[in-house]
Rosetta silent file (secondary structure, phi, psi, omega in degrees, C-alpha in Angstrom):
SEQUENCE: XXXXXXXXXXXXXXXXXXXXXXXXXXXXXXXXXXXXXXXXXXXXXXXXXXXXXXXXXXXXXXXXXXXXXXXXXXXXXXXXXXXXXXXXXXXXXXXXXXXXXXXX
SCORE:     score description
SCORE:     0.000 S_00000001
   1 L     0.000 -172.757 -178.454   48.975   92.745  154.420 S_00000001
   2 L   -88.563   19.081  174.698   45.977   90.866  154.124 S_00000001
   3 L   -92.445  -47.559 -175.122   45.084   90.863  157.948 S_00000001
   4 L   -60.419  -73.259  165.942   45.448   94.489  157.822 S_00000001
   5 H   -27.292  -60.966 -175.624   43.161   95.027  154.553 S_00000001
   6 H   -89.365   -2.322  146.251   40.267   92.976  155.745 S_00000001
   7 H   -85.260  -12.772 -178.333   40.175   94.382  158.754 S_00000001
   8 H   -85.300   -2.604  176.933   39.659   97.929  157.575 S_00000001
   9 H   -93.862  -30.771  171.123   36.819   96.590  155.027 S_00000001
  10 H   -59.893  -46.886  171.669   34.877   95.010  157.667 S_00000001
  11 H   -62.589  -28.477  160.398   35.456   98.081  159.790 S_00000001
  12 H   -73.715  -43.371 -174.263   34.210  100.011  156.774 S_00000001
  13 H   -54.446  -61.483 -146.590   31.193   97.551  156.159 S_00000001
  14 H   -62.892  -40.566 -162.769   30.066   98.269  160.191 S_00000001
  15 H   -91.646  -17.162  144.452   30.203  102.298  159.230 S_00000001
  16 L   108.029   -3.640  164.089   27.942  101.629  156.095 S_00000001
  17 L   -96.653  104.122 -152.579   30.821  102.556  153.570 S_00000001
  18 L   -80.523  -55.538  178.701   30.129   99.788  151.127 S_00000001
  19 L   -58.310  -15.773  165.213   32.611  101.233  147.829 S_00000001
  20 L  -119.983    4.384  167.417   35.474  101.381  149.802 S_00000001
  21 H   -82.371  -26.320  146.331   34.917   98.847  151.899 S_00000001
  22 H   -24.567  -65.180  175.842   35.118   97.092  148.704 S_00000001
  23 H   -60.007  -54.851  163.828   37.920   98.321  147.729 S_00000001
  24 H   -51.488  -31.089 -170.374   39.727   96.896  150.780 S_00000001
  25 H   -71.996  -36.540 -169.595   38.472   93.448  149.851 S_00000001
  26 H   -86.317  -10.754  174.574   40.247   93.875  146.590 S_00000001
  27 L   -80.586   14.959 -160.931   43.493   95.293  148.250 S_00000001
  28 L  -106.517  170.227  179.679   43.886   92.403  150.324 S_00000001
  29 L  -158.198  119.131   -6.874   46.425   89.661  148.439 S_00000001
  30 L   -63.355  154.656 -155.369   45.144   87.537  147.508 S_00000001
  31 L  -100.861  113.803 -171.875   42.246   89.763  146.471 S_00000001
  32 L   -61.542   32.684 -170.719   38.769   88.740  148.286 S_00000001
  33 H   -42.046  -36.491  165.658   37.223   88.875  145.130 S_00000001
  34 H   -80.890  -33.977  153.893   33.661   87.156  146.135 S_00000001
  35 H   -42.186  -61.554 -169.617   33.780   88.899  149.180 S_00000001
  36 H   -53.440  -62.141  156.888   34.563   92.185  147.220 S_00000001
  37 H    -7.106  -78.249  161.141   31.259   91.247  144.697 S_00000001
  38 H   -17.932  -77.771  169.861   29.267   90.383  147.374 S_00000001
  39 H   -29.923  -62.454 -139.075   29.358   93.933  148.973 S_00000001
  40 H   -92.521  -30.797 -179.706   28.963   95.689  145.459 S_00000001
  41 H  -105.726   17.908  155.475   26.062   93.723  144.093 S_00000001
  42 H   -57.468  -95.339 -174.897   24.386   93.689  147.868 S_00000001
  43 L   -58.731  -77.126 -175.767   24.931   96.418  149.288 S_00000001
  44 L   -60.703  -13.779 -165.943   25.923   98.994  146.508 S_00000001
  45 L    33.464   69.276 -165.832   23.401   97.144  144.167 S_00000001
  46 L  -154.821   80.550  172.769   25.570   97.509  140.989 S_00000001
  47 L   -84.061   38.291  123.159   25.612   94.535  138.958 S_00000001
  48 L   -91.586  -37.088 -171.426   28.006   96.032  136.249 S_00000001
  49 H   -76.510  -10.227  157.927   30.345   97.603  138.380 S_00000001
  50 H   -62.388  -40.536 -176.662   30.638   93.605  140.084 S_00000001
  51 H   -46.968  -75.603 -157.475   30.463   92.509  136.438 S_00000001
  52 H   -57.367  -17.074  173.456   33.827   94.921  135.231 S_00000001
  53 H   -93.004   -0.688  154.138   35.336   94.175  138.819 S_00000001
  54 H   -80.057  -53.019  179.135   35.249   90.525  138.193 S_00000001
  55 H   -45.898  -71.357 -167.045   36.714   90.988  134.495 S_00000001
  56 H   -55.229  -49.002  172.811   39.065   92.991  135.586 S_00000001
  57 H   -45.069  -28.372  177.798   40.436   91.163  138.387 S_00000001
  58 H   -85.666   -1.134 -167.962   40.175   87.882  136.165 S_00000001
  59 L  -131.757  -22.926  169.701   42.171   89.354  133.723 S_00000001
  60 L   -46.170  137.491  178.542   44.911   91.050  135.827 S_00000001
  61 L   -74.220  149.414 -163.304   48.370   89.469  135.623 S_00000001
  62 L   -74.032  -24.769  174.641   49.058   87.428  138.726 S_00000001
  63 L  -124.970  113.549 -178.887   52.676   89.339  139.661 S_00000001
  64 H   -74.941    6.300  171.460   52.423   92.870  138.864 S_00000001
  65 H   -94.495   27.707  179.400   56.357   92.837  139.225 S_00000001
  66 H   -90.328  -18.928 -161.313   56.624   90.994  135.847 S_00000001
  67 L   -61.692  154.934 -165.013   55.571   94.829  134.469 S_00000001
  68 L   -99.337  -37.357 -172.643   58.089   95.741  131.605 S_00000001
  69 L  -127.601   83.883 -175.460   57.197   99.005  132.829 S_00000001
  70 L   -54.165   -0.078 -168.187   57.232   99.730  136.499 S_00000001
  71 L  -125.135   25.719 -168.967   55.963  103.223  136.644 S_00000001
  72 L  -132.626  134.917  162.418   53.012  102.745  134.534 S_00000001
  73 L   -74.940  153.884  162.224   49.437  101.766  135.569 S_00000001
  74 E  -119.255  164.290  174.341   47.982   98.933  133.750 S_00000001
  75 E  -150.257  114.815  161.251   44.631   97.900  134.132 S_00000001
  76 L   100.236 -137.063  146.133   43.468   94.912  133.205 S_00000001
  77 L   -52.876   23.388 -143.326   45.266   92.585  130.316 S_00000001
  78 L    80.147   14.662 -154.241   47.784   94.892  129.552 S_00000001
  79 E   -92.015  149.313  179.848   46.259   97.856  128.474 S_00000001
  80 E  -111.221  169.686  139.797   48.242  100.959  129.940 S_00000001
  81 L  -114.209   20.377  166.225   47.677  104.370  130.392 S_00000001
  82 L   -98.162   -7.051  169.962   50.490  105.671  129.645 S_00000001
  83 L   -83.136   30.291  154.265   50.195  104.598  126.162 S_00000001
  84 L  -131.522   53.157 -171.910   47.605  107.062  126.079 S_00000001
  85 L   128.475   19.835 -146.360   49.713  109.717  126.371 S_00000001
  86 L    95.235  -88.881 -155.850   51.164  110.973  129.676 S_00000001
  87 L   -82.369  -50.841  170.645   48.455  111.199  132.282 S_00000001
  88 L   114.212   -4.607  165.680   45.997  109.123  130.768 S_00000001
  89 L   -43.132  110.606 -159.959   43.977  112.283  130.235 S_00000001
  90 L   -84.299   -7.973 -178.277   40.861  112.045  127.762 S_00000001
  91 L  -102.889   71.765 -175.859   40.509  116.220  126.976 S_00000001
  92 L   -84.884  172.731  165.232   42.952  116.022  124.191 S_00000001
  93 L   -22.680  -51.262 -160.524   42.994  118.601  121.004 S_00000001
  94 L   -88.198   20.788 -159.595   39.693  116.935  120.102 S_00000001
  95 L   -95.966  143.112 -159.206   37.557  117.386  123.227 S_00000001
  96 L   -83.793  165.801 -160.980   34.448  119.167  121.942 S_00000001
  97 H  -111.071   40.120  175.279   34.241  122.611  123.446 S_00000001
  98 H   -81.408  -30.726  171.965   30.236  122.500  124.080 S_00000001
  99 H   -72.828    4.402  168.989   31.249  121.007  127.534 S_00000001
 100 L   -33.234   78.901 -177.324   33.198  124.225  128.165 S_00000001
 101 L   -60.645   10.166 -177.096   32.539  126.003  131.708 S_00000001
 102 L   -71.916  148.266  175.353   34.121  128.946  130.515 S_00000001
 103 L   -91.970 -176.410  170.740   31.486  131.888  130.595 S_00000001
 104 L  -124.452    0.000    0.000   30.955  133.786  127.655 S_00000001
């Protein structure tokens, strides 16, 4: 619950782990979203990832048990990943192979 959450992000702030103490702020429900901010453009000094972690969160549906499709992550307004494919995996057929690690 949200008792639970915000005590392990506080307990994370005092140990100096800012991204997941973060993280807790946004697990908590309702989601500590200015709290959560705070931290990230403070601490972590990372005003875009507080920008895209306000969008998202501002854009998230308010009961994720409204999902048409319970086994699928969504992120955000509706966008899934599962429509892109399984996994959600980006090294389809088309992935160039200059980033190979294979030796030659």
């Amino acid at each position: 619950g949200r008792k639970a959450a915000e005590k392990n992000a506080y307990s994370l702030l005092r140990k100096r782990k800012y991204a997941h103490a973060a993280s807790f702020f946004l697990l908590a429900e309702p989601p500590m979203i200015k709290t959560a901010i705070d931290v990230i453009t403070m601490q972590l000094q990372d005003p875009s990832l507080a920008f895209m972690v306000a969008r998202l969160v501002e854009s998230t549906p308010k009961s994720s048990a409204s999902s048409s499709n319970g086994d699928a992550l969504t992120i955000g307004g509706g966008f899934s990943l599962s429509s892109m494919g399984g996994g959600g995996g980006f090294a389809g057929p088309g992935f160039s192979s200059e980033f190979s690690t294979s030796r030659e």
